[in-house]
C-alpha positions in Angstrom: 15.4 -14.4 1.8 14.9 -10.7 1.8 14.4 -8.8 4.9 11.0 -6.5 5.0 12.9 -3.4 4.2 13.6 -4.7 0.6 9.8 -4.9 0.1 8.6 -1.5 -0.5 5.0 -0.1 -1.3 5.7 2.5 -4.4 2.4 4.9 -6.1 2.9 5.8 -10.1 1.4 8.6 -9.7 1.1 8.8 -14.0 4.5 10.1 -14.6 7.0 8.2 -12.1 6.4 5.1 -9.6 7.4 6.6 -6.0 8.2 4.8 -3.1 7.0 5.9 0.3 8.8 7.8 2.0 10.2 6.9 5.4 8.0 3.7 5.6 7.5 2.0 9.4 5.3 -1.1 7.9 3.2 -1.8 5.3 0.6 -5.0 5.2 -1.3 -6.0 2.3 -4.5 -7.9 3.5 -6.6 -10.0 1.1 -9.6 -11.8 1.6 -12.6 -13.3 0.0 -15.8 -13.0 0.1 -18.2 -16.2 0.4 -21.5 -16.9 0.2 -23.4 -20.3 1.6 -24.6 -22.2 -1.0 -26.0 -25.0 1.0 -28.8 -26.6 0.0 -31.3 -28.8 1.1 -29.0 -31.6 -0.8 -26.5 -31.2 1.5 -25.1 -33.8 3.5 -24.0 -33.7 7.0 -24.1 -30.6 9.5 -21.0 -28.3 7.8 -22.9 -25.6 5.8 -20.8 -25.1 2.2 -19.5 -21.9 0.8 -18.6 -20.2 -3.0 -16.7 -17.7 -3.5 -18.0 -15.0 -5.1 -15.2 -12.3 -4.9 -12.2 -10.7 -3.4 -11.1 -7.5 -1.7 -8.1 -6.6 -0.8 -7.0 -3.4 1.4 -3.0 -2.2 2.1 -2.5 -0.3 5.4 1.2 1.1 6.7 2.4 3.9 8.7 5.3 6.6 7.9 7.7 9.3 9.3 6.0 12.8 8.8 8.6 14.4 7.0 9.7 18.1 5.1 9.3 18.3 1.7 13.2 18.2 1.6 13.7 14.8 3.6 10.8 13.5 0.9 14.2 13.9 -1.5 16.8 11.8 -1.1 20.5 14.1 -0.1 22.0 14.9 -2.9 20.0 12.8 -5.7 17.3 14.1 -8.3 13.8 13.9 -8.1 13.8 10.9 -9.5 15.0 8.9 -6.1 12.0 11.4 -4.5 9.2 9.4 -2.1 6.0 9.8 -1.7 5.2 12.0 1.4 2.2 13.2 3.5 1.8 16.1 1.3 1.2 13.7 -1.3 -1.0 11.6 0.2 -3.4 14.9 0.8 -4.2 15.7 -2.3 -4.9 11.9 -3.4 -7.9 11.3 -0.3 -10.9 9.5 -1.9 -11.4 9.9 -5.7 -8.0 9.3 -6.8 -7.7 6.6 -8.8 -4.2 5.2 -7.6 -2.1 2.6 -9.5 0.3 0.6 -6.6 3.2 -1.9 -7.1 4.8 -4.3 -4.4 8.4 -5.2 -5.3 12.1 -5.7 -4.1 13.9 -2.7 -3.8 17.3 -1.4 -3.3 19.8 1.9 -4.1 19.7 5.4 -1.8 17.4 4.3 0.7 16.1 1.6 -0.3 14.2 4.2 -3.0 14.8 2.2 -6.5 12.3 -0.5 -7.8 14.3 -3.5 -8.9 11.5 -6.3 -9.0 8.0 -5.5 -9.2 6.2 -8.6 -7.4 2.5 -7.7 -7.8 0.5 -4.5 -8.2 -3.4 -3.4 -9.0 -5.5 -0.2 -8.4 -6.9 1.4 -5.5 -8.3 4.7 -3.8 -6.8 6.3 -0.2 -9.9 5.8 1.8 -8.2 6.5 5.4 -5.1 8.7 6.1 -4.6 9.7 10.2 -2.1 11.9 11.4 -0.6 11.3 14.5 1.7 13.5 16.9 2.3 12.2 19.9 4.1 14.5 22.7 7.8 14.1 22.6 7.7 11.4 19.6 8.1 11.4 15.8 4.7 12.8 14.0 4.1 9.8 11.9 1.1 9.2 9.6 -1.2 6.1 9.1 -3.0 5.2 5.9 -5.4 2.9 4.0 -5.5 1.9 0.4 -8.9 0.1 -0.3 -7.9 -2.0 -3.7 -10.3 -3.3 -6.4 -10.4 -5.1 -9.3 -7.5 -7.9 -10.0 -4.3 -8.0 -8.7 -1.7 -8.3 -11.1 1.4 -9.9 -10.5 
């Protein structure tokens, strides 16, 4: 069984798939969404329910850090994550193409197995700097449409 730093959240952001950067957590929550369909056929007191969709939304938190810590020592852009600064430019109409997989290599940077992905906007990002603590930064990822995997 992997631990939960193997399992990495990583953006293509239309040329490379980036990990994020100095990642705290990362949940991926799905759910669906019902509507009663009980009728005056039905039996008993229980009321019945269809499903009619799904939504799905991927929240995490991460180290606030310089462009150079974004860039792993000594390595090319290629083992680069995806940092705050990216995240700013990518608020709201972004379309956003995410992947879910086992990772390993310089920190934990290098997609090995890609588990499941889909597409999504950033629909929330919150800084926080708390007084004599590391700046971190929170965001959401509101998904739609399948998820592949």
């Amino acid at each position: 069984m992997n631990k939960g730093q193997f399992y990495r959240l990583f953006i293509y952001d239309g040329s490379t798939t980036k990990a994020i950067a100095a990642a705290k957590d990362m949940n991926l929550h799905l759910s669906a969404q019902t509507e009663e369909s009980s009728t005056k056929d039905t039996t008993g007191d229980a009321l019945e329910y269809e499903v009619v969709g799904q939504s799905y939304e991927i929240t995490g938190s991460s180290l606030v850090l310089t462009d150079d810590d974004v860039l792993v020592a000594g390595s090319s852009s290629v083992n680069a994550g995806m940092g705050l600064n990216d995240f700013l430019t990518k608020i709201g109409d972004t379309e956003l193409t995410w992947i879910i997989g086992i990772c390993e290599g310089t920190n934990n940077r290098t997609l090995v197995t890609p588990l499941f992905g889909g597409t999504c906007k950033l629909t929330n990002l919150q800084i926080n700097a708390q007084n004599k603590q590391k700046a971190t930064y929170s965001y959401t990822l509101t998904g739609y449409g399948a998820i592949s995997g």
